[in-house]
TIBA-123644 format. One record per residue: residue number from 1; z, x, y of N, C-alpha, C, CB in turn. Coordinates in nm, 3 decimals, padded with zeros to 5 digits. Glycine has a CB too. Example, Ala and Ser with C-alpha at 12.3 -4.5 7.8 and 13.67 -1.06 7.14 Angstrom:
% residues 2
pos:n_z:n_x:n_y:ca_z:ca_x:ca_y:c_z:c_x:c_y:cb_z:cb_x:cb_y
1:00.780:01.319:-00.569:00.780:01.230:-00.450:00.780:01.320:-00.330:00.905:01.131:-00.447
2:00.708:01.285:-00.225:00.714:01.367:-00.106:00.787:01.290:00.003:00.572:01.408:-00.060
% end
This chain:
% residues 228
pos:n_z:n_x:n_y:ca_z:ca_x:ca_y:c_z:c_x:c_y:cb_z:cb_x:cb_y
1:08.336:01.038:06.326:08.314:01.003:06.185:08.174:01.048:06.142:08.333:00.851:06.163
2:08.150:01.031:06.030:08.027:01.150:06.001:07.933:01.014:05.944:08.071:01.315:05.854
3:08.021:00.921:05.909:07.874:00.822:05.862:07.963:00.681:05.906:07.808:00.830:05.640
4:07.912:00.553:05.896:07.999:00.438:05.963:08.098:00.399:05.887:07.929:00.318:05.996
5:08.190:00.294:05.930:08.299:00.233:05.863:08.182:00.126:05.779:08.436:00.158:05.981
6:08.209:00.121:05.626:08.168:00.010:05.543:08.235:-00.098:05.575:08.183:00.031:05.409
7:08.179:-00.251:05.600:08.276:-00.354:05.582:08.150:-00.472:05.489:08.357:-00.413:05.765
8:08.245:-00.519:05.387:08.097:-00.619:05.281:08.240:-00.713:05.291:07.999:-00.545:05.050
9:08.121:-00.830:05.361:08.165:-00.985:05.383:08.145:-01.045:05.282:08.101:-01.065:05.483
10:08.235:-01.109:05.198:08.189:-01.178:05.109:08.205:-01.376:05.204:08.294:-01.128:04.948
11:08.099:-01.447:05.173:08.124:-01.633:05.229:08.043:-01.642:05.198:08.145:-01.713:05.368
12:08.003:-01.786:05.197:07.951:-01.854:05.179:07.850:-01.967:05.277:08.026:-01.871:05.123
13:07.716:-01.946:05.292:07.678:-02.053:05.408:07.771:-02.173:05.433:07.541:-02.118:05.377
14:07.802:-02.217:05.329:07.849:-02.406:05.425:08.050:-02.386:05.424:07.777:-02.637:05.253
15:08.053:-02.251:05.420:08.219:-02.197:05.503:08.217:-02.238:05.653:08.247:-02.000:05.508
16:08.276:-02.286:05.713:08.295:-02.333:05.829:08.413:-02.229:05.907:08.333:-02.488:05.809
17:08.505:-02.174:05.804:08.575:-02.032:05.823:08.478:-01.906:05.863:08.648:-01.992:05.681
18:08.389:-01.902:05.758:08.304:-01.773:05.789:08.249:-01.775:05.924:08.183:-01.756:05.692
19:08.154:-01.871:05.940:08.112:-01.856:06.091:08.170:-01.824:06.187:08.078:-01.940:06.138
20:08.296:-01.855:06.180:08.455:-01.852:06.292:08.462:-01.689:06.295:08.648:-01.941:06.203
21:08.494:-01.645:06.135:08.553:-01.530:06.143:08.441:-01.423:06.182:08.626:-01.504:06.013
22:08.299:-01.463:06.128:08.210:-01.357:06.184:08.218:-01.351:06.339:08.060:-01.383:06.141
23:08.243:-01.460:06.403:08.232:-01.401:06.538:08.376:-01.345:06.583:08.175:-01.513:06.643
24:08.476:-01.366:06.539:08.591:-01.292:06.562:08.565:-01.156:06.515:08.709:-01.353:06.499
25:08.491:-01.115:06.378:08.499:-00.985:06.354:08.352:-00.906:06.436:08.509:-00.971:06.180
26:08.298:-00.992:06.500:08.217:-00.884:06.599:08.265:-00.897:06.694:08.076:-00.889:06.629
27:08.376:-00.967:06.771:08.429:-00.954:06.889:08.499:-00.804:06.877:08.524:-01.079:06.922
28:08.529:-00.804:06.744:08.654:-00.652:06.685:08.564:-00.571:06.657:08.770:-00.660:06.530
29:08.429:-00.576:06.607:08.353:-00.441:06.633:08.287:-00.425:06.806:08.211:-00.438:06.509
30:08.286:-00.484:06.851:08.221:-00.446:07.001:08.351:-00.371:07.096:08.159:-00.614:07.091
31:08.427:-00.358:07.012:08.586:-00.282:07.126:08.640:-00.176:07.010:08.768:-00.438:07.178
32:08.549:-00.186:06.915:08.583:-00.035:06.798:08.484:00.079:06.875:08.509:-00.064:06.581
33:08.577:00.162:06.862:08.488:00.266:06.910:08.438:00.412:06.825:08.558:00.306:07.029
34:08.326:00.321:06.715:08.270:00.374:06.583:08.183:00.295:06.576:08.347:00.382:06.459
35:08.085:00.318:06.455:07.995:00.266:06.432:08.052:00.165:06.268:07.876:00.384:06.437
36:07.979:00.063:06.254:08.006:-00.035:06.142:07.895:-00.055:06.091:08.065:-00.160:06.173
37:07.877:-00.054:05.936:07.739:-00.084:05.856:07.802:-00.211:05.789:07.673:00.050:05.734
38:07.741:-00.325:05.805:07.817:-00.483:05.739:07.679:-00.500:05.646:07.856:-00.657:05.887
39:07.748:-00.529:05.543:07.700:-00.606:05.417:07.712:-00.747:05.359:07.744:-00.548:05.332
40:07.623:-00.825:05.367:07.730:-00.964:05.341:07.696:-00.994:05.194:07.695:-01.122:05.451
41:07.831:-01.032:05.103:07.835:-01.051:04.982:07.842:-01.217:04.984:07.951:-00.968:04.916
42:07.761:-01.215:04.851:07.734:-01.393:04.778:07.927:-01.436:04.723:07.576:-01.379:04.559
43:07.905:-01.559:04.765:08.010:-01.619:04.744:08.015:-01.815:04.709:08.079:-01.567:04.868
44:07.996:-01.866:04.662:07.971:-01.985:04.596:08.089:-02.060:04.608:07.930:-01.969:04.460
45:08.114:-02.148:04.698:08.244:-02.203:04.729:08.253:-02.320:04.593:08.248:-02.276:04.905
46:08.111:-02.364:04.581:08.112:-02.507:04.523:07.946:-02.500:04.447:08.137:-02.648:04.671
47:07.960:-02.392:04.346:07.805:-02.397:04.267:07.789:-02.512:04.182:07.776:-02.269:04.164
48:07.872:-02.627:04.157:07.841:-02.769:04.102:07.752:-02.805:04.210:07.972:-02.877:04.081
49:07.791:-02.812:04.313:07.711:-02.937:04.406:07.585:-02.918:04.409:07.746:-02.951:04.560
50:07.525:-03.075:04.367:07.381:-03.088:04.383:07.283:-03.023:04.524:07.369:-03.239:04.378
51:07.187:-03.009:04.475:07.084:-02.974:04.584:07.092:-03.081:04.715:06.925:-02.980:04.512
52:07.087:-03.203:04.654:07.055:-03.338:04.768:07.183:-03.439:04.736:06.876:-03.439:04.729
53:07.344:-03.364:04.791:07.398:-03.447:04.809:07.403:-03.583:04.854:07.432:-03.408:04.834
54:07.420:-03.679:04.832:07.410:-03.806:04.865:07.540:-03.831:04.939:07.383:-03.894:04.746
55:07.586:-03.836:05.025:07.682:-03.864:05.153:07.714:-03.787:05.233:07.790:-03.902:05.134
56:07.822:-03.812:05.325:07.853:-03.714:05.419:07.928:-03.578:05.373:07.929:-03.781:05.515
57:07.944:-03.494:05.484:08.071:-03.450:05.504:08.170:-03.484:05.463:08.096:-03.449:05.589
58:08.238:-03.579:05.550:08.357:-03.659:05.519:08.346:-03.698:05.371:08.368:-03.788:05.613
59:08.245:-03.753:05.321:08.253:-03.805:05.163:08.247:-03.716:05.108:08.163:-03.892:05.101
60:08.204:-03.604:05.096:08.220:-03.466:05.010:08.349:-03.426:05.021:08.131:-03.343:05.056
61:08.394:-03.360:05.121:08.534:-03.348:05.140:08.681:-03.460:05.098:08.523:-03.332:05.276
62:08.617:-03.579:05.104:08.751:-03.638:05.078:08.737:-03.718:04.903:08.786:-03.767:05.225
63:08.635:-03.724:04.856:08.585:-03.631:04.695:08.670:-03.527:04.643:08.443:-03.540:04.708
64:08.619:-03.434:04.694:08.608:-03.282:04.646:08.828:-03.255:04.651:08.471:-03.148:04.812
65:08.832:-03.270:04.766:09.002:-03.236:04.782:09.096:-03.400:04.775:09.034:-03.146:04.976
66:08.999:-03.509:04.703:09.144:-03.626:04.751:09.189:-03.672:04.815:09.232:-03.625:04.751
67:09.119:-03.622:04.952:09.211:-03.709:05.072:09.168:-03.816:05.173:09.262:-03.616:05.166
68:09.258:-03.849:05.198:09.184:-03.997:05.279:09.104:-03.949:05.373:09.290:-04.110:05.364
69:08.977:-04.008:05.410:08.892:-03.988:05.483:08.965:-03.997:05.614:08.785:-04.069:05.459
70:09.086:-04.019:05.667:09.130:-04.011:05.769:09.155:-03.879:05.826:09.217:-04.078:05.763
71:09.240:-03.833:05.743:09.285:-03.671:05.701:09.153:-03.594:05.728:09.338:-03.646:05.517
72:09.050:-03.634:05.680:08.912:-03.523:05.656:08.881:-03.526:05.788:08.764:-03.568:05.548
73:08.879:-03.672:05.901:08.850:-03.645:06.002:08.930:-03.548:06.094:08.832:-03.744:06.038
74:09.033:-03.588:06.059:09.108:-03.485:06.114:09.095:-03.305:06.130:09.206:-03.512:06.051
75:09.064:-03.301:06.012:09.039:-03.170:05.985:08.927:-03.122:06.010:09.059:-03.143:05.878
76:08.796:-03.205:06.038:08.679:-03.133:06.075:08.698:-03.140:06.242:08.531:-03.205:06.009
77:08.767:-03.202:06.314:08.797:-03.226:06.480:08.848:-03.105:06.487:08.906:-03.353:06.541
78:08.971:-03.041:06.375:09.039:-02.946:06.453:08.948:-02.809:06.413:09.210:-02.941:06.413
79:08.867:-02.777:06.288:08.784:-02.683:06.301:08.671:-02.686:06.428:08.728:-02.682:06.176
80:08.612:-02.829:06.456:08.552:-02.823:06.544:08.602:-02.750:06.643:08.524:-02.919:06.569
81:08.669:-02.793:06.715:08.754:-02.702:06.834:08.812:-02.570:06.822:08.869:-02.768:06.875
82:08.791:-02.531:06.726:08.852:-02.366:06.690:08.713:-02.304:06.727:08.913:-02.321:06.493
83:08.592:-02.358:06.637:08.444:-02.326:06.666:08.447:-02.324:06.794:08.335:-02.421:06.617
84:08.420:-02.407:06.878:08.447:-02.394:07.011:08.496:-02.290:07.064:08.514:-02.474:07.046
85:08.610:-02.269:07.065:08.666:-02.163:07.088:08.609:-02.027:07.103:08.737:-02.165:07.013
86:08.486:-02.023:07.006:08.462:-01.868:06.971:08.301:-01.873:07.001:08.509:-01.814:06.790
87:08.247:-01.994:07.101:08.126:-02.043:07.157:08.048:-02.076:07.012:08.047:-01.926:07.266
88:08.083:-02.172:06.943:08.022:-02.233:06.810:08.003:-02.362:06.818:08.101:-02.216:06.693
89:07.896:-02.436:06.826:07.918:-02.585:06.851:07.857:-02.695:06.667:07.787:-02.625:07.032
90:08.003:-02.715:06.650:07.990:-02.766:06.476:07.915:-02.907:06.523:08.181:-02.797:06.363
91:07.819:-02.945:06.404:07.815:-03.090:06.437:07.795:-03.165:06.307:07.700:-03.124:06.541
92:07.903:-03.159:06.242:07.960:-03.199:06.105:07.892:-03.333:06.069:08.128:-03.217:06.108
93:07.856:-03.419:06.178:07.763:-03.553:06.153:07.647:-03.526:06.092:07.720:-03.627:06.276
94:07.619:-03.416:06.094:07.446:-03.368:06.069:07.438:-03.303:05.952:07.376:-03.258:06.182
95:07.556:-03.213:05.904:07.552:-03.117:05.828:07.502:-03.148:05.703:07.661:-03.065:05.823
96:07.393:-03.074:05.582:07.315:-03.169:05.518:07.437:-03.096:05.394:07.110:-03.161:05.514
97:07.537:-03.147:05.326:07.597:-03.075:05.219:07.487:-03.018:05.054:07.724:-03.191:05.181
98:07.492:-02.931:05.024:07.398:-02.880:04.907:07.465:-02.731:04.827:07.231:-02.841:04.984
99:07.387:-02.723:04.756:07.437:-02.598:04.670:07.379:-02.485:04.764:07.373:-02.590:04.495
100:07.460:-02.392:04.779:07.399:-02.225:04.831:07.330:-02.157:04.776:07.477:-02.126:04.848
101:07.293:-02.156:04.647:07.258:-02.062:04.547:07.141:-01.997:04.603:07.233:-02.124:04.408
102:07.019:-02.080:04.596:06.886:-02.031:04.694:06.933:-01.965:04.814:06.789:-02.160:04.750
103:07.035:-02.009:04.889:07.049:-01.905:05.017:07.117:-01.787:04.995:07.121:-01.963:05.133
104:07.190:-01.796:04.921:07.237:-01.610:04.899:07.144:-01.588:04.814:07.402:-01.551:04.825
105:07.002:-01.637:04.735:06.943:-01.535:04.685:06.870:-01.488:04.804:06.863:-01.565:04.565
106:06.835:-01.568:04.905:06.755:-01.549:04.997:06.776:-01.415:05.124:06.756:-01.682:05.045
107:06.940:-01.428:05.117:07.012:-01.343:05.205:07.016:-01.220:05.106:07.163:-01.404:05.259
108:06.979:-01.200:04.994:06.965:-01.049:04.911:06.834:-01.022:04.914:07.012:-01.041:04.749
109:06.713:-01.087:04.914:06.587:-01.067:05.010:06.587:-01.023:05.104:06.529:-01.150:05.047
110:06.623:-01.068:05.183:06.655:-01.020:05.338:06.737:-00.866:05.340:06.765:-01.148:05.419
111:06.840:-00.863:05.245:06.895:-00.721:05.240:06.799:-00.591:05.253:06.963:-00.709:05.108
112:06.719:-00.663:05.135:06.614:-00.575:05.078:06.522:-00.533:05.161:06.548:-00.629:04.980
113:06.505:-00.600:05.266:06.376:-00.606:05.334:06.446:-00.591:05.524:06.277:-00.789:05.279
114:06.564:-00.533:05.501:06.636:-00.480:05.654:06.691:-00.575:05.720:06.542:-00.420:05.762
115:06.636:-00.728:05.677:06.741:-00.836:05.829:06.821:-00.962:05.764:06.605:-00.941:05.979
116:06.918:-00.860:05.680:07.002:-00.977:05.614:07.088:-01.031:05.743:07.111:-00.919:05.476
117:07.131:-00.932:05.823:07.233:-00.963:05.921:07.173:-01.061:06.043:07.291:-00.821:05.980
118:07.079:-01.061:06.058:06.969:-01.198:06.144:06.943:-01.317:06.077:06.809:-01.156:06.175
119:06.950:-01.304:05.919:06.949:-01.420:05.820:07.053:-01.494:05.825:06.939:-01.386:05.691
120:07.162:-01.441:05.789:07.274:-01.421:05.782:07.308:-01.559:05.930:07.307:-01.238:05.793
121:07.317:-01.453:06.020:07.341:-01.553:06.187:07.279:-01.715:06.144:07.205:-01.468:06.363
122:07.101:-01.679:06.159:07.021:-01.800:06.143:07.089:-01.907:06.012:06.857:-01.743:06.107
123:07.081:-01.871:05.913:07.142:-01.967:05.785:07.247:-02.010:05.848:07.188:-01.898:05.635
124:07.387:-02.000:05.914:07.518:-02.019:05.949:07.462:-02.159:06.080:07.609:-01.844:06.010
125:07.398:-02.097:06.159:07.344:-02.176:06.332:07.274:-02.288:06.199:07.177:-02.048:06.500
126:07.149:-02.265:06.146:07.097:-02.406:06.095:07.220:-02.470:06.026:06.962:-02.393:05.983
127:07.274:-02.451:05.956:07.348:-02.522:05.852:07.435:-02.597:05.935:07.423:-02.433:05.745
128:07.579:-02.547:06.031:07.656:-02.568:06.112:07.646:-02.659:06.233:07.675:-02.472:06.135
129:07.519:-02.610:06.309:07.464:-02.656:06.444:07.353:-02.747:06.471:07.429:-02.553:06.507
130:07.265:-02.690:06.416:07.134:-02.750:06.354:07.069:-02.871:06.270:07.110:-02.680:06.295
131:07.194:-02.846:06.148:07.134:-03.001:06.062:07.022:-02.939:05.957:07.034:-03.142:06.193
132:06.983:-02.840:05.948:06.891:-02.818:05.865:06.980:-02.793:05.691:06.800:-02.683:05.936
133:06.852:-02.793:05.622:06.872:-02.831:05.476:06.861:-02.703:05.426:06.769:-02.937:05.407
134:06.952:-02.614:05.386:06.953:-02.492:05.334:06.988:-02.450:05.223:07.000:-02.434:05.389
135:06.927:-02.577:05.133:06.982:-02.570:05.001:06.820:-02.544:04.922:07.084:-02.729:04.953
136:06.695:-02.686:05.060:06.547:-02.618:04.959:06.502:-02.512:04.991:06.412:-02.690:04.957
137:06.414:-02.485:04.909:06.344:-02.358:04.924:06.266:-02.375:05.013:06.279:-02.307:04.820
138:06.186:-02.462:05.037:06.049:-02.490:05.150:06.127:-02.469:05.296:05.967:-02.685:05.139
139:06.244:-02.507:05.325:06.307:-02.481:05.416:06.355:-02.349:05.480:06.378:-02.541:05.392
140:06.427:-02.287:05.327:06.495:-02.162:05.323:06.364:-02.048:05.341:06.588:-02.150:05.169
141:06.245:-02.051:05.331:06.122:-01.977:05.364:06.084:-02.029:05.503:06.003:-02.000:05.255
142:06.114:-02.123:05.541:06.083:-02.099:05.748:06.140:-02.067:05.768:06.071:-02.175:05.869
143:06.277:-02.056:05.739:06.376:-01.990:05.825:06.408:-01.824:05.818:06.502:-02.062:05.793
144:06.338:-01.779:05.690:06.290:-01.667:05.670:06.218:-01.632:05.771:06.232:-01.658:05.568
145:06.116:-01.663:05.797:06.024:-01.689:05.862:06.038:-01.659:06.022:05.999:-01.810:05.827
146:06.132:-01.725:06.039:06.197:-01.743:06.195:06.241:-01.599:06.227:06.344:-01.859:06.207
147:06.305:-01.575:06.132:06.401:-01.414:06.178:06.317:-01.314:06.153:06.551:-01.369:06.083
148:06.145:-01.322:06.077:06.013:-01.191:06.093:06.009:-01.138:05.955:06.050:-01.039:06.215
149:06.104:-01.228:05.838:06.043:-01.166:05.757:05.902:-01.251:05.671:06.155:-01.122:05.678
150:05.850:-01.246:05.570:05.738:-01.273:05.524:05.753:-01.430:05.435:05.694:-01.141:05.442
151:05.722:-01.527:05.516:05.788:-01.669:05.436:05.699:-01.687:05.352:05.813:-01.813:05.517
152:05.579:-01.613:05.264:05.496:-01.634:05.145:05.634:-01.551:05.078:05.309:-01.563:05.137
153:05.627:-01.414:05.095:05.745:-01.329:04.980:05.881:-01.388:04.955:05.790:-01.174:05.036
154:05.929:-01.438:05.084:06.048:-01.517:05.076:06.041:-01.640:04.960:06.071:-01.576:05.221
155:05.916:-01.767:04.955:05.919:-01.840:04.864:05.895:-01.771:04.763:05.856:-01.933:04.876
156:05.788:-01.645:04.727:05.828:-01.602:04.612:05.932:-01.545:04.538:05.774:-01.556:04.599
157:06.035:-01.478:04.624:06.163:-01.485:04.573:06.231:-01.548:04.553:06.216:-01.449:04.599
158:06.231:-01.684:04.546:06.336:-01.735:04.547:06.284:-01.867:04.409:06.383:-01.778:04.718
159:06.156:-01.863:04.420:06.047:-01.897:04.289:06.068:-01.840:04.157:05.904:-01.847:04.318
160:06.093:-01.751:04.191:06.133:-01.640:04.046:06.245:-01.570:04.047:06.036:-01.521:04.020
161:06.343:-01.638:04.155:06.492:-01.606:04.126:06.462:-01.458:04.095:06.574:-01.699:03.991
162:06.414:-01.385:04.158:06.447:-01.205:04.165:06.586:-01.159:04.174:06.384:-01.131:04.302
163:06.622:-01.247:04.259:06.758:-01.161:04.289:06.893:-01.273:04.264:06.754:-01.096:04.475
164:06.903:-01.360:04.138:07.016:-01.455:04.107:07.109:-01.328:04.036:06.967:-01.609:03.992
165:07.068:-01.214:04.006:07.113:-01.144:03.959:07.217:-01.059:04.056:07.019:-01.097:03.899
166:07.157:-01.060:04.140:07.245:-00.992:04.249:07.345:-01.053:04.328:07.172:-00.944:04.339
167:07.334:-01.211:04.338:07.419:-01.317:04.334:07.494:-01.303:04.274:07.390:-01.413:04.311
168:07.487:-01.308:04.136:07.586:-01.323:04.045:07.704:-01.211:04.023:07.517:-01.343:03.932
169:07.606:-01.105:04.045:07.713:-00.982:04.054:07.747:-00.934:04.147:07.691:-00.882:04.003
170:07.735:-01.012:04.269:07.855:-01.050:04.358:07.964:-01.089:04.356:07.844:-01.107:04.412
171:07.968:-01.251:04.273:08.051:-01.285:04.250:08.146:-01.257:04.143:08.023:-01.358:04.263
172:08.083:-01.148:04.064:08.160:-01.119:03.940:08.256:-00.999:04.038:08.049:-01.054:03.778
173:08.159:-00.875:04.152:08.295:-00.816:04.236:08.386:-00.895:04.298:08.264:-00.735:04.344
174:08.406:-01.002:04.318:08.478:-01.131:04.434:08.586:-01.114:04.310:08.379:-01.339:04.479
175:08.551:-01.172:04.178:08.628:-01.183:04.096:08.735:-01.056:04.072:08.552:-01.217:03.999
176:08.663:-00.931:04.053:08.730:-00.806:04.040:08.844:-00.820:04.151:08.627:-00.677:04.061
177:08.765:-00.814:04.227:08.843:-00.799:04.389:08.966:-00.906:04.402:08.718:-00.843:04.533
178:08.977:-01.035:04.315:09.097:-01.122:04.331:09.086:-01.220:04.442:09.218:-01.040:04.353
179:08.927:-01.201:04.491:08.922:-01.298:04.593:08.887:-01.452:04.556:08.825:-01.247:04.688
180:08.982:-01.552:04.623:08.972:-01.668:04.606:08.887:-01.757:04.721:09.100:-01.701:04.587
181:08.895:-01.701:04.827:08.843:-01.793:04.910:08.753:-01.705:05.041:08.976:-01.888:04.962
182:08.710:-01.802:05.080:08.669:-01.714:05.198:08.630:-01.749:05.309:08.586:-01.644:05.177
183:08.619:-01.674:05.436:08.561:-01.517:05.435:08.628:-01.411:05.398:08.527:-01.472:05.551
184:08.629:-01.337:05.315:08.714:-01.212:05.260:08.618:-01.066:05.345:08.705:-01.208:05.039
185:08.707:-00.988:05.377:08.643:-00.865:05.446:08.696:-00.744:05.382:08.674:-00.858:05.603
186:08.596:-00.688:05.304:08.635:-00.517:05.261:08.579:-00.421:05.320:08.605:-00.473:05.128
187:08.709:-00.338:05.390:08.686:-00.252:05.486:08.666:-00.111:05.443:08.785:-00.263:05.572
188:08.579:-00.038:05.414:08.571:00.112:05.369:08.627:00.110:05.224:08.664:00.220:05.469
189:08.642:00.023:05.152:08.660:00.019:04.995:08.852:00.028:05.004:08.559:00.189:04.896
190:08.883:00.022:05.122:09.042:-00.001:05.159:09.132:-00.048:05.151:09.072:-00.015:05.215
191:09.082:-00.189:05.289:09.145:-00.234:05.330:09.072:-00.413:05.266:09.161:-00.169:05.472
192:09.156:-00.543:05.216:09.112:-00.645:05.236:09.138:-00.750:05.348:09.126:-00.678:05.144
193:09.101:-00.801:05.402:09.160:-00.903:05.519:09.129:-01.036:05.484:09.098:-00.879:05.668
194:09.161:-01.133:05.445:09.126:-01.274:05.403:09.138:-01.361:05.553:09.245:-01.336:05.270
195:09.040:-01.464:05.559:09.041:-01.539:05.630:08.981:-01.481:05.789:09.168:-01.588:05.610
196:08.984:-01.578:05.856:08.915:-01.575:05.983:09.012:-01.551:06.089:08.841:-01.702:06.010
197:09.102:-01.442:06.041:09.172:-01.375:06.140:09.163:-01.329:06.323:09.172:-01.282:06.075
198:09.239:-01.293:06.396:09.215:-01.249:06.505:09.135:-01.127:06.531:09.316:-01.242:06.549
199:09.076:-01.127:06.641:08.965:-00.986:06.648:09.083:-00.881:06.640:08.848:-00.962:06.820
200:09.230:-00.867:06.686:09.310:-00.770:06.679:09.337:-00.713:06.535:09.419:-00.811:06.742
201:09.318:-00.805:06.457:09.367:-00.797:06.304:09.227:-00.711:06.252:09.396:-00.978:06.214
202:09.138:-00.776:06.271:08.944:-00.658:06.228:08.972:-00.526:06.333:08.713:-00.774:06.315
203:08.991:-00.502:06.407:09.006:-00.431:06.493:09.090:-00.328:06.480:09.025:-00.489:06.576
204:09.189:-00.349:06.434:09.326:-00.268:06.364:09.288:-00.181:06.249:09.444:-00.376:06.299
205:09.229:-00.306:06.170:09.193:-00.260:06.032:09.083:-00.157:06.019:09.152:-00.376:05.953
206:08.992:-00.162:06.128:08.868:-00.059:06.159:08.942:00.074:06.222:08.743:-00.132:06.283
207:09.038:00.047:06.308:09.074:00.182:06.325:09.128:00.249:06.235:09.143:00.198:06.411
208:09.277:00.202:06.196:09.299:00.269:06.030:09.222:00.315:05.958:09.335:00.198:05.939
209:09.102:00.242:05.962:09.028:00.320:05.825:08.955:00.430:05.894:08.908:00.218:05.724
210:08.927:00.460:06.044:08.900:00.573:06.081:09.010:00.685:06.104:08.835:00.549:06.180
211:09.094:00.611:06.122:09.234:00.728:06.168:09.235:00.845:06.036:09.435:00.623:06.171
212:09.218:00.756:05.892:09.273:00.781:05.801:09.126:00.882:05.716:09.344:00.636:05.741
213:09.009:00.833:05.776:08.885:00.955:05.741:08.936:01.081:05.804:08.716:00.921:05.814
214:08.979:01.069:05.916:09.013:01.182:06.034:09.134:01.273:05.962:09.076:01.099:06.201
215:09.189:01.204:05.843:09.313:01.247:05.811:09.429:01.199:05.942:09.296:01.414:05.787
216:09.455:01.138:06.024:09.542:01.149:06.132:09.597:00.958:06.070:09.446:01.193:06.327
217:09.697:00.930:06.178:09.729:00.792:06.114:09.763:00.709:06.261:09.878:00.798:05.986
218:09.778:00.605:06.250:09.748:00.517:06.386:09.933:00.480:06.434:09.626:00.333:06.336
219:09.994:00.490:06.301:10.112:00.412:06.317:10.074:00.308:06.288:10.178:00.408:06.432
220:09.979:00.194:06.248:10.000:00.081:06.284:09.955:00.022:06.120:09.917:00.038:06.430
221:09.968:-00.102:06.096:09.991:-00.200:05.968:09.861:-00.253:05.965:10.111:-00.324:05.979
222:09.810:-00.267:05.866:09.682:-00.356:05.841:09.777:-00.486:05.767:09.539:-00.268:05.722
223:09.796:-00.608:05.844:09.878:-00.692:05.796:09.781:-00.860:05.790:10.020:-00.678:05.900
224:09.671:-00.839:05.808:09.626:-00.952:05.783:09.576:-01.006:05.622:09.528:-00.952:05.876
225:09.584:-00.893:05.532:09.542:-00.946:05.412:09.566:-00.869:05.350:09.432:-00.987:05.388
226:09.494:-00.846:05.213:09.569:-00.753:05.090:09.455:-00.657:05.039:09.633:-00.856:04.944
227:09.556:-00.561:05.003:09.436:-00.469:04.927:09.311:-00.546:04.883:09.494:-00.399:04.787
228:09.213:-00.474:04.871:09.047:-00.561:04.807:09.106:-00.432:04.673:08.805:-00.529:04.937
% end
């Protein structure tokens, strides 16, 4: 191939899917045998929610969708153990719930400046694993910080909202694109894959889209999701 396969992630930090599926879809780039340039796109699961939610997990969730807090436990046990699965250790007791907005402006900083994809990791591990608060800014600049880029420039971006603009017209492509939820994956402007699929399903979909630069064809179905 003459330049890499494109793939732009669109999620959201406090996706509990995304984290899953990012490591399923680098399990599917480490057995592609090409190169991959990943982009991760802003995605706002829940831009109402306050900065300093006041309850849990469980009380956000069984809020937000209606359901008995029994049900919610349920459902964060069985994501827990999927995490697991893919060496992710959730600890949903801790998780501080807040708005993303500051962190995808923060992760288009980071674009800008070469280590969105180390931001990217770090924001997911604090939020998920960690317990940290990735909704303030004073926070969202150490953790800048952590991964080498400049946590004075970092608070100033995110001080003067430089890049809400680039947020936003993210989500206005999500919209184009018909995407509802996520992690959504667009592969070479191709292929879409929704959800936190199997590494066979990213894996498939990466070859196709090389078979098909090559002009040649694989035989095989990109069946995990829908056109982007």
């Amino acid at each position: 191939m003459s330049s890499p396969i494109s793939v732009q992630i669109f999620s959201d930090v406090q996706c509990p899917w995304c984290y899953i599926g990012k490591r399923k879809f680098e399990a599917a780039v480490a057995e592609f045998d090409g190169e991959v340039d990943v982009v991760y796109r802003s995605f706002e699961l829940a831009p109402d929610t306050p900065v300093d939610y006041e309850g849990s997990t469980v009380d956000y969730l069984s809020e937000r969708k209606g359901l008995p807090v029994d049900q919610v436990h349920q459902m964060l046990d069985r994501v827990t153990q999927i995490a697991a699965n893919v060496g992710l250790e959730y600890d949903f007791e801790h998780v501080h719930q807040t708005n993303t907005v500051l962190a995808h402006e923060l992760l288009h900083f980071a674009k800008a400046n070469g280590l969105q994809l180390e931001l990217k990791e770090r924001l997911l591990r604090a939020y998920f694993v960690e317990g940290r608060h990735v909704g303030r800014a004073e926070e969202l600049a150490d953790l800048a910080a952590e991964v080498g880029l400049d946590r004075d420039a970092a608070a100033e971006s995110l001080a003067d909202h430089r890049y809400l603009a680039d947020v936003k017209a993210d989500m206005a492509q999500a919209v184009a694109y018909g995407i509802q939820g996520v992690p959504f994956f667009v592969i070479d402007d191709r292929y879409g894959i929704s959800g936190a699929q199997e590494p066979e399903a990213f894996l498939g979909a990466l070859r196709q889209a090389a078979a098909e630069r090559s002009g040649e064809s694989t035989g095989a179905e990109v069946d995990a999701g829908r056109g982007a």
